[in-house]
N, C-alpha and C positions, 0 to 999 in steps of 0.2 A: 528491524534486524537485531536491534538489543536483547530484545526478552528470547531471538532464538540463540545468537550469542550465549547468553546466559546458560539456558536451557542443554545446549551444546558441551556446555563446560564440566557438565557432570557424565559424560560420556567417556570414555576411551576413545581414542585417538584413531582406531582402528571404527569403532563402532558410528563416531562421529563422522569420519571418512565416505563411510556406506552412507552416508542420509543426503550426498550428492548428486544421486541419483533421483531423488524425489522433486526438484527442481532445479531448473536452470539458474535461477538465483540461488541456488543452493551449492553451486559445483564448489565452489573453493572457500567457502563461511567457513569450514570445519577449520581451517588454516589460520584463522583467528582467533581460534580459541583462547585464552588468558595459562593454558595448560595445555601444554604440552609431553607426553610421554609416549617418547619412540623406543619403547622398550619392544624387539623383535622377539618371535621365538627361536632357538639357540642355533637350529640349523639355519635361520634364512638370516645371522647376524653378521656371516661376510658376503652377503648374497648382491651383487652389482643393483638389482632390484630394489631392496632395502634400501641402499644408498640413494640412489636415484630419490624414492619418494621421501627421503629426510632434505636434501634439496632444495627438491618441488617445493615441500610443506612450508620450509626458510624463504624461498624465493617468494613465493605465491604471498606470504604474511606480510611480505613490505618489512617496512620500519614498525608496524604493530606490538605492542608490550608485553613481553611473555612472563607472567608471574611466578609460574614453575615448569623446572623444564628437565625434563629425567633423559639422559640415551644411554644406550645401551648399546654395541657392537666391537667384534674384535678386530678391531682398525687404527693405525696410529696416522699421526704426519698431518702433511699441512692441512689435508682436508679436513679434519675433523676440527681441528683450531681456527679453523676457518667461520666454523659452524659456531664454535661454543663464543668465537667472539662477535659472529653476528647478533647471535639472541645474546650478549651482555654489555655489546655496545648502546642497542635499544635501551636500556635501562629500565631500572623498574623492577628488576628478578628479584623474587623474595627466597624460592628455594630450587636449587640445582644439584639434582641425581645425575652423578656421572659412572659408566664402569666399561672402559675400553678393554677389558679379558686383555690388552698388553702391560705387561708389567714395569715395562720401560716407556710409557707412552710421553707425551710432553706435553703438559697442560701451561696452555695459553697462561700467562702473568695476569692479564685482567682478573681471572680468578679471586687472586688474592687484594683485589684491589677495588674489589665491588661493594657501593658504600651503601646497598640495599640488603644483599642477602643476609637473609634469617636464618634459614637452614642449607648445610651444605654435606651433601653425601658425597664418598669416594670411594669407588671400590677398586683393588688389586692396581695401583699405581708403584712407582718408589718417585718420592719427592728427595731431590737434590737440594735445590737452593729456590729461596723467595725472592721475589722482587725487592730493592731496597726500599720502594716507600707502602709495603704489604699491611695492607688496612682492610679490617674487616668491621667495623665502629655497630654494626647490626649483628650482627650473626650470635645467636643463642645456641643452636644447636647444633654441631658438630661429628658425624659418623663417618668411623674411617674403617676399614674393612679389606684386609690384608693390604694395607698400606705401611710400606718401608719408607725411612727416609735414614739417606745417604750424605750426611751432612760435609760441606766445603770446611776445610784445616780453622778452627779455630769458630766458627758461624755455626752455629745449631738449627737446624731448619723447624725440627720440631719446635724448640722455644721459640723459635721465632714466629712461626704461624701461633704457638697460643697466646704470645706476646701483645700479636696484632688483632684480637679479640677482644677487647676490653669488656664488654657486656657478655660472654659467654656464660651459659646456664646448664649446657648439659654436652659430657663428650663419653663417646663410644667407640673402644677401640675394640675391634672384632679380629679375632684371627690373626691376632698381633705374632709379630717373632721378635723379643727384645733383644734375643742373644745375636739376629743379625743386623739392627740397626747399626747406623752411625750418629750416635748422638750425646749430647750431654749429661745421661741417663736423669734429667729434672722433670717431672709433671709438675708446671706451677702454673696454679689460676688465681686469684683470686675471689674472680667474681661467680667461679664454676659452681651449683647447687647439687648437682648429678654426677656419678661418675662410675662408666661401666668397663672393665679391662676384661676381657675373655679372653684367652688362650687355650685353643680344647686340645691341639695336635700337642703330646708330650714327645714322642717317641723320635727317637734319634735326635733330641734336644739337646748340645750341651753349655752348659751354663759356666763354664770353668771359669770364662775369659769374662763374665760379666760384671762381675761387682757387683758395688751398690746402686740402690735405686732412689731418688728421691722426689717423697708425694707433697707437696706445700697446696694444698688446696684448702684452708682454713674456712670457708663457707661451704664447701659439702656437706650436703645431711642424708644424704641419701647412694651409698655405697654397692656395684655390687662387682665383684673382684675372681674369677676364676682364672687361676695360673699358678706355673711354677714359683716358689718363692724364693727368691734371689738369696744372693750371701749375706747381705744386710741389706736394711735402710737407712741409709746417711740420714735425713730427716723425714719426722712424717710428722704432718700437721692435718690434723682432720676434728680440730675443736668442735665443732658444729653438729656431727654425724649424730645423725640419730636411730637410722637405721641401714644392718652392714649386710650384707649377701654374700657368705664366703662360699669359697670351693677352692682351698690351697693344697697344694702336691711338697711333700718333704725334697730335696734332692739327696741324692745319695750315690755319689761318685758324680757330684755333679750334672744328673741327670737323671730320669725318671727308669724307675725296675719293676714297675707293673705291679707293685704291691704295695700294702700297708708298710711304713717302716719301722724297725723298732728299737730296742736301746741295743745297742752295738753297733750299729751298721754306721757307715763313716757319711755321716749327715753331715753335707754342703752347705748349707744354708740356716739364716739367722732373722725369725720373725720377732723377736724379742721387740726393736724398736715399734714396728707395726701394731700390735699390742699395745703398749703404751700410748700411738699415738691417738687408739683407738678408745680411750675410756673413758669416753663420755657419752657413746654410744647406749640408747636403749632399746633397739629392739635388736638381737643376734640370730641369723637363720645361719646356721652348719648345715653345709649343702654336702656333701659327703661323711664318709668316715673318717677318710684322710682329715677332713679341717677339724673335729672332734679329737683324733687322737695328736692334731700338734699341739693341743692344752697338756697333752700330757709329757710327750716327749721334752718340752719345755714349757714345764710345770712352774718350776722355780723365779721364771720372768712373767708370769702369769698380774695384771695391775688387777688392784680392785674397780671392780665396774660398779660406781656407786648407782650409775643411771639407770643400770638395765634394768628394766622389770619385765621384757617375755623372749624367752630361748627356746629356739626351734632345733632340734637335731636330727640327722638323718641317719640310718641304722642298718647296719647288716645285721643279718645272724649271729655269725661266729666273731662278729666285732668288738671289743671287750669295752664298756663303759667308762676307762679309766679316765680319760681325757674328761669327762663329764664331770667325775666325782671332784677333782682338783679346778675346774672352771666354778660349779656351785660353790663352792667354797669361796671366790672370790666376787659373788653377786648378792650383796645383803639385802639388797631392796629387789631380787628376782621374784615375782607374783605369778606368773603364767613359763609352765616347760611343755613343748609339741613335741613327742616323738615318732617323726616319719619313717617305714620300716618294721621291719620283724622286733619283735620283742625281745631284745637278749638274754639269755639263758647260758648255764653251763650245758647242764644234760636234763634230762623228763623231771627226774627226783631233786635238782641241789641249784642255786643261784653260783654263777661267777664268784669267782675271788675277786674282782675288780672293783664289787662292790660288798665288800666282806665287813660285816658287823653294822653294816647302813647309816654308823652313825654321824656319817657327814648329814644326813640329814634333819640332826634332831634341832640346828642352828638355823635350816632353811626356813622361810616364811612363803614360801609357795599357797599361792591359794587355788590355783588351776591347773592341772596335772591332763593333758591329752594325749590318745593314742592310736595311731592311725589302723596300726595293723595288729591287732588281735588277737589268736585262734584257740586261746585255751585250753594250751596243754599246760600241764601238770608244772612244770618250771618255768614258766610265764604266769599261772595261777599263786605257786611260793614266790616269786620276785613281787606280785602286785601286792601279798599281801607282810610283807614285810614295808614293803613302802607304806604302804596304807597305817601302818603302825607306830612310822616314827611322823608321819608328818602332821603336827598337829594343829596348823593353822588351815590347813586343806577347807576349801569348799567345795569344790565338784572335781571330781574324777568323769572325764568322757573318753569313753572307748568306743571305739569302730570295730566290730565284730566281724572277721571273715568265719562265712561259714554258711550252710542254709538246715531251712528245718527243724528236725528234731535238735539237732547239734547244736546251733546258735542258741536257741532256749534254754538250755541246759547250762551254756558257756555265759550265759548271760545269768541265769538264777544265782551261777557259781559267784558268778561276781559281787551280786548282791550279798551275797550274805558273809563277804570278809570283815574283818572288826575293822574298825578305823580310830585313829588315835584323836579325829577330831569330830564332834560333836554334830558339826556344822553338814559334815562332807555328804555330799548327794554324789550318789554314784547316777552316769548316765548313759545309755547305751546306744551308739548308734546304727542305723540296719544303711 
């Protein structure tokens, strides 16, 4: 019965279910699986049926050791605490996906007090308050996923559950809302290696009442950050970081106005310390236009990034490079620039003023120049070969060519034969 055990274990829970049919010693094996995942589909998740066989499945296993154990349904109250402390009284769980679709559910204490788990998921909860003796001495990884918490007068529950982590290595916060928490506004880890903040909903956001935010995660190396950016950072420690994944939104009256911002608009917010605390970081991906043009709007708090050597950007059309030109300027050892997006241009015939006289680049040492999206017109042909001109350490220029047939050939001949200021530079073309 071990090697079907086994065997059983790589199945779904539903699919393991069905192979009770196949024999009589078969009827209830699937119930000991070492995995478990009662994840229903969305309509059968208050379905009296459902519940029943989540139950069954607990009842039927005994005292048996469940190593991971995911549910899924929109059901709060004793019964489901019921559940989640049978499979973690057994002992043994290494990882537990939970997501009760109630946002006020109540999650059993033993949770926080499980001296196995390694991974723990949460999804759409609000945590109030921890247990006082809240240990998690295993747990690495960490995803929380429209998880609020509402912390008691003077007690932070978030610090407190990251508190009770001591070996954590990676957290993820999804679909976060900072402006409605209760909390001490601190991310502090220590021991955290990874660290992902997403925020996609901007709209009817407002950030008046937030303040500051502070990140103390000194062994991060591995950043990636999409959200509104708050008024300040009281402190930001991210020594380690090696590589950052932005996607930051300006505020402006405190909240998000669907557009690029630009100098006059009464900008709420202050990434200056985040910046700082970020320059020791080498590899930079700008995930929008908005994170490119906060180089520019504050330009002036701009650190030198002595480490960086490869910058990715991402591009609109009509989005003006300026944020770019003042960022190069502060990356003396940058070897490798991606740009994802249309090629910016002013009009067919002339380059932006944003990047007027080019000669911020005559200082850069770039030797890898890439570009995702191509099409060869006329003002994307003068921008490439003005670039091509000043940059004299260049080794490869690679372009991605949108286009097919006659046109691409043509756009690609074109390419070859701009001058280059460096010796070295192989142009390369990709289809």
């Amino acid at each position: 019965m071990g090697v079907i055990n086994h065997i059983l274990s790589f199945l779904t829970l539903k699919k393991s279910a069905q192979t009770s049919v196949l024999s009589k010693r078969w009827r209830i094996l699937f119930a000991f699986s070492p995995t478990l995942d009662l994840l229903p589909y969305k309509n059968q998740m208050r379905r009296p049926r459902f519940l029943r066989f989540v139950e069954r499945v607990l009842y039927v296993s005994g005292n048996s050791s469940i190593k991971k154990f995911s549910l899924s349904c929109c059901r709060k109250g004793y019964r489901t605490k019921l559940w989640l402390r049978d499979v973690l009284n057994r002992g043994g769980v290494l990882d537990l996906h939970l997501s009760l679709g109630v946002a006020d559910a109540d999650l059993p204490g033993e949770i926080f007090t499980c001296k196995t788990l390694v991974e723990l998921k949460l999804t759409g909860f609000c945590i109030n308050e921890l247990p006082d003796d809240a240990s998690l001495p295993a747990l690495k990884k960490l995803f929380l996923n429209s998880v609020q918490f509402h912390s008691l007068p003077h007690v932070c529950a978030f610090a407190k559950l990251l508190s009770a982590c001591p070996v954590l290595e990676e957290l993820v916060l999804v679909d976060l809302r900072w402006d409605l928490w209760k909390w001490s506004r601190s991310l502090s880890s220590p021991s955290l290696r990874k660290l992902t903040i997403r925020h996609r909903q901007f709209r009817g956001v407002n950030m008046s009442d937030f303040g500051s935010i502070t990140i103390d995660t000194p062994s991060v190396t591995h950043l990636d950050y999409e959200d509104l950016v708050p008024s300040s950072y009281l402190v930001v420690n991210l020594n380690s970081l090696v590589e950052a994944n932005l996607d930051l939104v300006v505020t402006v009256d405190h909240g998000w106005n669907s557009r690029l911002a630009r100098e006059g608009d009464n900008i709420t917010c202050n990434p200056t310390d985040l910046f700082k605390g970020m320059r020791n970081v080498q590899i930079m991906n700008l995930l929008s236009p908005e994170s490119s043009e906060i180089f520019y709007l504050f330009r002036g708090a701009i650190p030198v990034f002595e480490k960086l050597f490869h910058l990715s950007i991402t591009t609109e059309l009509t989005a003006c490079w300026s944020g770019l030109v003042f960022l190069l300027n502060h990356c003396p050892n940058l070897e490798t620039l991606t740009i994802k997006g249309p090629f910016h241009y002013d009009s067919s015939d002339s380059v932006c003023d944003c990047l007027s006289g080019y000669s911020f680049l005559l200082s850069c040492h770039l030797k890898v120049v890439k570009i995702t999206e191509y099409e060869g017109t006329t003002g994307e042909l003068l921008q490439l070969k003005h670039i091509l001109e000043k940059l004299s350490r260049l080794e490869l220029l690679e372009v991605s060519i949108w286009g097919t047939g006659d046109l691409k050939f043509q756009t690609a001949k074109d390419l070859l034969m701009l001058p280059r200021a460096s010796s070295k530079c192989k142009i390369q073309v990709i289809n």
